[in-house]
C-alpha positions as CSV (number, residue, x, y, z in Angstrom):
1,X,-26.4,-113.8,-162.2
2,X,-29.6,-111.1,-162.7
3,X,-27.2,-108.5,-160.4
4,X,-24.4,-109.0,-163.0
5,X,-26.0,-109.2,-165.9
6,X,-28.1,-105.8,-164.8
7,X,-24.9,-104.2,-163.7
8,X,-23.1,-104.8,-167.5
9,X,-26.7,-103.4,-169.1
10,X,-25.9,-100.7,-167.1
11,X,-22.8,-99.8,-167.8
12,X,-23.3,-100.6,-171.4
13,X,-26.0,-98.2,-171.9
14,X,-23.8,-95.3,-170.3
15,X,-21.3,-95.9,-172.4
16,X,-23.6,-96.5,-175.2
17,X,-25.3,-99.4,-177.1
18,X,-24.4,-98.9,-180.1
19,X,-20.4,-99.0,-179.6
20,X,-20.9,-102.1,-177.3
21,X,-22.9,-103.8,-179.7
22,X,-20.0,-103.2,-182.6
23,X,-17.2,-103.9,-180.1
24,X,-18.5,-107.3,-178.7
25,X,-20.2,-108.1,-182.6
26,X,-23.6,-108.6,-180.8
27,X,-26.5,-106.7,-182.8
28,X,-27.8,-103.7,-181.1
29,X,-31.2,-105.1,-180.6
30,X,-30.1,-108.6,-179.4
31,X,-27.7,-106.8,-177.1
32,X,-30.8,-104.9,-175.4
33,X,-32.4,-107.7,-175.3
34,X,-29.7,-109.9,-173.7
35,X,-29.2,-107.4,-171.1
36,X,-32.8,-106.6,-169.9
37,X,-34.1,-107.1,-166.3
38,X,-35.2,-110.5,-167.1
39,X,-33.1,-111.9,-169.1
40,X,-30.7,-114.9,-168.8
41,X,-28.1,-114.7,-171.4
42,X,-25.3,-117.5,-172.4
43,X,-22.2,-117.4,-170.7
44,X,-20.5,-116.3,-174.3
45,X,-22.4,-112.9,-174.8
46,X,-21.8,-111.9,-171.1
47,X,-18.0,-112.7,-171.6
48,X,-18.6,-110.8,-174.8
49,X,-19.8,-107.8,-173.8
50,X,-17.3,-108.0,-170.5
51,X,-14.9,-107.7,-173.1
52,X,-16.2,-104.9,-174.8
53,X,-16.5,-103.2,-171.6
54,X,-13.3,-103.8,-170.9
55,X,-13.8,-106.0,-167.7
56,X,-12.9,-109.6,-167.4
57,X,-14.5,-112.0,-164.8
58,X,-13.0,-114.5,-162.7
59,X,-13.0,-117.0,-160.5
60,X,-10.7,-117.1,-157.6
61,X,-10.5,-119.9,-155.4
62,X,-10.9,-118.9,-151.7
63,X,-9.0,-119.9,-149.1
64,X,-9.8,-120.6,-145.8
């Protein structure tokens, strides 16, 4: 979970904060905060900011 959530803080401060934080109607400063090294944010504001971004996870089943 760190590697992902690293990976969207990331890619949300390339494309910038700011238009993140309006897209997935997280507040700037709670988005920074949500995404820093140590952080463990809810399941909602990563699927948030996924969609702001643009991505959407999933899960897959694998088969053998």
């Amino acid at each position: 979970p760190a590697v992902v959530v690293a990976a969207l803080g990331d890619i949300a401060r390339a494309r910038g904060m700011s238009d993140i934080a309006k897209a997935s109607g997280i507040t700037r400063e709670a988005l920074y905060k949500a995404l820093r090294a140590d952080a463990q944010p809810r399941f909602d504001t990563v699927n948030r900011v996924c969609a702001a971004l643009g991505v959407k996870l999933v899960a897959q089943p694998v088969h053998a």
